[in-house]
C-alpha positions as a Markdown table, in Angstrom:
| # | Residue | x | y | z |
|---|---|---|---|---|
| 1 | Unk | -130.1 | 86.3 | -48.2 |
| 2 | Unk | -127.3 | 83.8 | -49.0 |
| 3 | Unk | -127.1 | 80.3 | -49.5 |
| 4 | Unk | -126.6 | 79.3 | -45.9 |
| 5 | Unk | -129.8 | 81.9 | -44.7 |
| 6 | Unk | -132.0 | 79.6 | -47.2 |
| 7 | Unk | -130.4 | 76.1 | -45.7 |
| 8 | Unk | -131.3 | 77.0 | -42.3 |
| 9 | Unk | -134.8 | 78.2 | -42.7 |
| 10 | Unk | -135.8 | 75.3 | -45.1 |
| 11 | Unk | -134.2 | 73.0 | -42.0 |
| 12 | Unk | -135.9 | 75.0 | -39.2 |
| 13 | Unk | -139.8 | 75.1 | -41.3 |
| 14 | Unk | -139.5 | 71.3 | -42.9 |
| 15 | Unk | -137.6 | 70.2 | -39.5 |
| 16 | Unk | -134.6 | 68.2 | -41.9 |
| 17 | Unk | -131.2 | 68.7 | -40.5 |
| 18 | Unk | -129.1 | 71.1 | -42.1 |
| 19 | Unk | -126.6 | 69.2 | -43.7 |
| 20 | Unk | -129.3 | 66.6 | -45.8 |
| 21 | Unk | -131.2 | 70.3 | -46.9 |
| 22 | Unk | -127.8 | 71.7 | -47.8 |
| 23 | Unk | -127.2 | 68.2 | -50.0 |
| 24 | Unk | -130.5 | 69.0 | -51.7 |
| 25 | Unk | -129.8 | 72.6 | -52.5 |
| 26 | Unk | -126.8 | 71.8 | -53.6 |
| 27 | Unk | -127.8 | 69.5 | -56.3 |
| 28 | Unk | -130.5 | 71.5 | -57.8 |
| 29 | Unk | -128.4 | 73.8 | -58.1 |
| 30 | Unk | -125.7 | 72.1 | -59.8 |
| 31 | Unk | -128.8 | 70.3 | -62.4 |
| 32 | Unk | -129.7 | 73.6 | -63.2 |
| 33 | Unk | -126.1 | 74.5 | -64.0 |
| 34 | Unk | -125.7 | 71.3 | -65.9 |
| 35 | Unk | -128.7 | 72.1 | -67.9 |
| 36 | Unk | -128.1 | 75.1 | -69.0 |
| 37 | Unk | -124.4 | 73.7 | -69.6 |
| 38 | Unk | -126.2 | 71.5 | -72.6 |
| 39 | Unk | -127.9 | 74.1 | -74.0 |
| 40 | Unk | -131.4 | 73.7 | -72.1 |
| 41 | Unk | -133.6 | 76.2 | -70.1 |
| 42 | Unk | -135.1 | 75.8 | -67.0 |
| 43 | Unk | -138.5 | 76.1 | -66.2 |
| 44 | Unk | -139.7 | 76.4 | -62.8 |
| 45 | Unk | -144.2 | 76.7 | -62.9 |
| 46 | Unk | -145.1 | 79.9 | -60.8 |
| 47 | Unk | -141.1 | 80.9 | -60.1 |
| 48 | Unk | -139.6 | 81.4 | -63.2 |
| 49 | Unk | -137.1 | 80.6 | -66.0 |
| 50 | Unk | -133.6 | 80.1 | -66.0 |
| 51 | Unk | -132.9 | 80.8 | -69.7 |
| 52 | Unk | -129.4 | 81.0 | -72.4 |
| 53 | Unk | -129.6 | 84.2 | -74.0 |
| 54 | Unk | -127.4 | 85.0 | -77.3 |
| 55 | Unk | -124.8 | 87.8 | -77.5 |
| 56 | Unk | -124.5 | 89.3 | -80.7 |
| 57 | Unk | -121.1 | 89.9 | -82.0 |
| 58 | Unk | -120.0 | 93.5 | -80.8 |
| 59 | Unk | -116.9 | 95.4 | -81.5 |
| 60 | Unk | -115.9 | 97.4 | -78.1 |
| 61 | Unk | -113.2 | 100.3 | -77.3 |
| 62 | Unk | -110.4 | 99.6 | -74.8 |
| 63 | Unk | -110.0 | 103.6 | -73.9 |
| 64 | Unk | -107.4 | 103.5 | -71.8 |
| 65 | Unk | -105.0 | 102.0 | -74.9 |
| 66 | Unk | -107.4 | 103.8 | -77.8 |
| 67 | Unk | -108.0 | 101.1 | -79.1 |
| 68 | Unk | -111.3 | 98.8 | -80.5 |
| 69 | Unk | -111.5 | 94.8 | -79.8 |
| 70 | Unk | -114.2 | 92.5 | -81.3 |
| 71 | Unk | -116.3 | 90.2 | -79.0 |
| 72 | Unk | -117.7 | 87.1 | -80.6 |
| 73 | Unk | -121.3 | 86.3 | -80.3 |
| 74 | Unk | -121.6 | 84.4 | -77.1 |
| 75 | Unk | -124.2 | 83.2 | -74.6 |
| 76 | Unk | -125.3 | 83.8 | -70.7 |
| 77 | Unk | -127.4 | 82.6 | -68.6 |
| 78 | Unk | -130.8 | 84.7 | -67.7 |
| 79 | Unk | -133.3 | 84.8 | -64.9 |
| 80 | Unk | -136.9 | 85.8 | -65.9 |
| 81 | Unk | -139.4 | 85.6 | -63.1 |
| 82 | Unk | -142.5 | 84.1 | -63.6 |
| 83 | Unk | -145.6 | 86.5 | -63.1 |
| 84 | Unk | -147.3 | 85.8 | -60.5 |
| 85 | Unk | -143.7 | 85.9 | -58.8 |
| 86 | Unk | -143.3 | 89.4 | -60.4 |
| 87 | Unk | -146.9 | 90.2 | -58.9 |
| 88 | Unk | -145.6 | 89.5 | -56.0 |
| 89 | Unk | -142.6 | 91.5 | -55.4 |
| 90 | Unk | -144.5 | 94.8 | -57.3 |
């Protein structure tokens, strides 16, 4: 399901034209993104958790020239579903 799949079948159940539903996904979208931008998690009551995760620092081969790189700690963004949304889907 993509982006555009969601818009129109919010606007078809709620009966709010596409481009004012689009507006709206659009910016919860982009306050989640902000959010997690600052360092905060998201957390979304019976859906689930947008969460920062921290990357250990790692050294890693590059095979093809033999040789190892380092990668510095880091974070990225996580999903984790909520459970009765996990419930659901098992």
């Amino acid at each position: 399901m993509t982006k555009a799949d969601i818009v129109s079948q919010i606007a078809k159940e709620t009966g709010i034209d596409k481009i004012t539903v689009l507006k709206s996904v659009e910016s919860f979208m982009d306050k989640v993104k902000e959010s997690m931008a600052n360092g905060d998690n998201v957390y979304l009551r019976g859906f689930g958790s947008f969460v920062i995760k921290k990357r250990a620092k790692k050294t890693a081969r590059n095979i093809s020239k033999n040789t190892s790189i380092v990668i510095p700690e880091h974070n990225i963004p996580s999903f984790k579903p909520a459970k009765t949304f996990n419930d659901m889907i098992k």
